[in-house]
BASE-674633 format. One line per field, with one value per residue (C-alpha): x, y, z. Coordinates in steps of 0.25 Angstrom, whole numbers. Last residue first. Example, Ala and Ser with C-alpha at 12.3 -4.5 7.8 and 13.67 -1.06 7.14 Angstrom:
X <- (55; 49)
Y <- (-4; -18)
Z <- (29; 31)
***
This chain:
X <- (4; 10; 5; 14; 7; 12; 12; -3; -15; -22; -38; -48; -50; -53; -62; -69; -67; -73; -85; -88; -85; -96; -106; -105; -107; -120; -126; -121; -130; -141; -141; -143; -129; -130; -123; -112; -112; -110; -108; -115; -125; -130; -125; -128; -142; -148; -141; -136; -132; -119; -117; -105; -92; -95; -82; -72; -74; -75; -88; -91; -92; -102; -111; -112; -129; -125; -117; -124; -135; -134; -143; -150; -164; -167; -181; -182; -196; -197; -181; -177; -164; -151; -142; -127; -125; -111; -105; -94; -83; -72; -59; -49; -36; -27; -14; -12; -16; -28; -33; -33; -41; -53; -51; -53; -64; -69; -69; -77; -86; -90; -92; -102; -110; -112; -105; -92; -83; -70; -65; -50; -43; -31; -24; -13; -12; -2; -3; -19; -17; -7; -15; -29; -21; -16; -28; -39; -50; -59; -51; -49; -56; -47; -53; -44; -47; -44; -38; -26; -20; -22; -13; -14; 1; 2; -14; -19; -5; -4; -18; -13; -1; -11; -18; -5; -1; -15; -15; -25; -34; -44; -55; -60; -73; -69; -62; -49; -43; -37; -47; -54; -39; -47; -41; -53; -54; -67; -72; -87; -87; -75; -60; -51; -38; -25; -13; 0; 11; 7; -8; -13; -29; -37; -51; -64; -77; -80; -80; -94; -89; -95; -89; -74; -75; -78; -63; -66; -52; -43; -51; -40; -50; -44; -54; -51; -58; -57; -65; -78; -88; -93; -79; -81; -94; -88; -76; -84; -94; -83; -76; -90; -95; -80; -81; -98; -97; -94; -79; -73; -64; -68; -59; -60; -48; -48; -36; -36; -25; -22; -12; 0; -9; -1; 10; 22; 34; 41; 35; 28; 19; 24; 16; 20; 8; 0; 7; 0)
Y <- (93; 78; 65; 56; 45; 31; 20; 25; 15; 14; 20; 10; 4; 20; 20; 7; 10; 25; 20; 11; 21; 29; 20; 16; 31; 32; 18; 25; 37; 32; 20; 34; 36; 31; 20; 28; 40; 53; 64; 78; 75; 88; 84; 69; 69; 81; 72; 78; 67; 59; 54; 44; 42; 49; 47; 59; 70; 80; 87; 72; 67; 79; 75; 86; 90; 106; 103; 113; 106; 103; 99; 87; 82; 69; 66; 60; 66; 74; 75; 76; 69; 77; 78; 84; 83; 76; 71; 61; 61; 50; 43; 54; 48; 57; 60; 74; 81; 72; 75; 90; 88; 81; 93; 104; 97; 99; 113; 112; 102; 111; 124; 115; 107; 94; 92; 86; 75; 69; 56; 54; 41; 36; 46; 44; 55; 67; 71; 72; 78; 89; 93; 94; 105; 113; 116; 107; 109; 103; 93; 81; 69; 59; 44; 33; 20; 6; 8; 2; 12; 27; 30; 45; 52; 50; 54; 63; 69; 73; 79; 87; 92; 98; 105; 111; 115; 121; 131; 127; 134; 120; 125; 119; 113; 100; 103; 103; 99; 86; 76; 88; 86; 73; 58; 48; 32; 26; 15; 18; 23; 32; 29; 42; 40; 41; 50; 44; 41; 45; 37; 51; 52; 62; 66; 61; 69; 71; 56; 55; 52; 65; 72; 67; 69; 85; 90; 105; 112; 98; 92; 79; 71; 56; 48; 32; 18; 3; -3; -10; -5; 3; 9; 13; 21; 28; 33; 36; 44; 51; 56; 60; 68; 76; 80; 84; 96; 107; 108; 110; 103; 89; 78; 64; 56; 40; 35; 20; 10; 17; 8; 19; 32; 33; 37; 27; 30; 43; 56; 66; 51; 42; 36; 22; 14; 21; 11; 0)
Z <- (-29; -27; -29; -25; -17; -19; -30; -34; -34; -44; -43; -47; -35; -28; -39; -34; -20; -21; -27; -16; -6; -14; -15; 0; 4; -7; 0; 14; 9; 5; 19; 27; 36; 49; 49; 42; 53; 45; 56; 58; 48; 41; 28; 29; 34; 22; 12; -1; -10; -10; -26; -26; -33; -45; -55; -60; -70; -58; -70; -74; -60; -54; -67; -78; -79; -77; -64; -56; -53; -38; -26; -37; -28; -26; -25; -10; -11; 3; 8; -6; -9; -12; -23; -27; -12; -15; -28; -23; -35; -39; -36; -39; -39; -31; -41; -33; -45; -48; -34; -38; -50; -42; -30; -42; -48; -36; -40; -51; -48; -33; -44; -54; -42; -39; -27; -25; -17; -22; -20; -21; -22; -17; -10; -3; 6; 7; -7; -5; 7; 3; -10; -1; 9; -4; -10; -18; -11; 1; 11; 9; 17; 16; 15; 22; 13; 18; 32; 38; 49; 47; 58; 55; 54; 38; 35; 45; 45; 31; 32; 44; 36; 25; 36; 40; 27; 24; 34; 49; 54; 59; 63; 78; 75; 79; 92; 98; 85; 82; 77; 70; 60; 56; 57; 55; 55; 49; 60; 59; 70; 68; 71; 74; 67; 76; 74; 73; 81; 96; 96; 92; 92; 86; 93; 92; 93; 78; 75; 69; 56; 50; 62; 59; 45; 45; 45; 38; 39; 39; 28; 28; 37; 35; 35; 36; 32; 34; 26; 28; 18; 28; 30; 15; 16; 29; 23; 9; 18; 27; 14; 8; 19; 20; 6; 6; -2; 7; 4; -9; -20; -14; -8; -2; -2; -1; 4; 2; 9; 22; 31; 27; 33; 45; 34; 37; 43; 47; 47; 38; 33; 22; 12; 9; 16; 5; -5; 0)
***
């Protein structure tokens, strides 16, 4: 496993060396359901029976922890490397909210220091053997997201989007900018691009800004899954699996089973090297 050989800033073997899958989640701009989708994916495929970690790499806006119901943990050092908080559902977490005093204490931090912290997360985390560890990116394509994606082995990207012309457009930004740094990008998630009436259960289309061109065609890469707009899980404080509605879990599925075709499709690289 040629993640094993990724090197940490000290000596030995990056805390990620047992990982066998890194599945990054990115989008070109915030608000449209990033983080949702990373915990989703995690989720779908521990129900499938892997053994999954998140990595929250969106040092500014760190929302993993609540929707995995994990918000009142705190980090854990076992005096070499830091230690992973373990939900309920056996997903293991490292978030910077881990490590502030409290959760909705900004984090005012310059983009070298929060590149450092998602170097950290991945080389100084005792990881241990896990299938896939998903990394949610944070939004753009600046400075801070070119450091993780060089930092990390990626081995497939899944980009998240809603319908709409401007959020295309500047996605298409984050899609090009995996490309630079030789991250497979393994697909779209189209997020609250529908939504069911509460009265009829007609569905109605939130956007149509696309002129009739499907969210695929205008990225130019493959639909990994369709999330609507649902009223339960954009005002839920946490997404507990078991207690998700059976739609959604069936979508969730869909969409980890998506990413492990594509992600089987993908060659994997000698080693690392992109570089921007």
């Amino acid at each position: 496993m040629k993640q094993a050989e990724h090197q940490g800033p000290g000596t030995g073997p990056s805390g990620g060396a047992g990982v066998k899958r890194v599945i990054g989640v990115a989008s070109g701009k915030g608000g449209v359901g990033k983080s949702t989708v990373a915990v989703l994916l995690a989720q779908a495929l521990a129900a499938r029976g892997r053994k999954v970690g998140v990595l929250d790499a969106d040092i500014t806006g760190p929302s993993v922890p609540r929707l995995l119901g994990i918000s009142s943990f705190r980090g854990d050092f076992d005096g070499k490397r830091l230690v992973p908080v373990v939900n309920d559902e056996g997903i293991k977490v490292v978030s910077i909210n881990f490590y502030v005093n409290d959760e909705s204490t900004p984090v005012v931090w310059r983009g070298p220091l929060m590149s450092k912290a998602i170097e950290q997360f991945w080389d100084d985390t005792d990881w241990g053997e896990l299938d896939y560890l998903i990394v949610d990116f944070p939004p753009g394509t600046g400075d801070v997201q070119i450091t993780a994606f060089n930092a990390l082995p990626v081995s497939g990207v899944v980009v998240t989007a809603t319908p709409q012309a401007l959020v295309s457009m500047i996605v298409s930004k984050a899609v090009r900018m995996a490309g630079m740094v030789n991250a497979p990008v393994l697909g779209v998630v189209e997020t609250m691009g529908s939504m069911s009436c509460p009265h009829c259960g007609e569905t109605i289309d939130l956007f149509e800004s696309l002129d009739g061109t499907t969210i695929q065609e205008a990225l130019g890469i493959p639909l990994l899954a369709s999330l609507p707009w649902r009223k339960e899980i954009a005002q839920a404080r946490e997404l507990r699996w078991s207690k998700l509605p059976a739609d959604i879990q069936a979508l969730a599925d869909g969409l980890a089973a998506e990413t492990e075709l594509a992600l089987a499709s993908v060659k994997k690289p000698e080693a690392h090297e992109a570089k921007v």
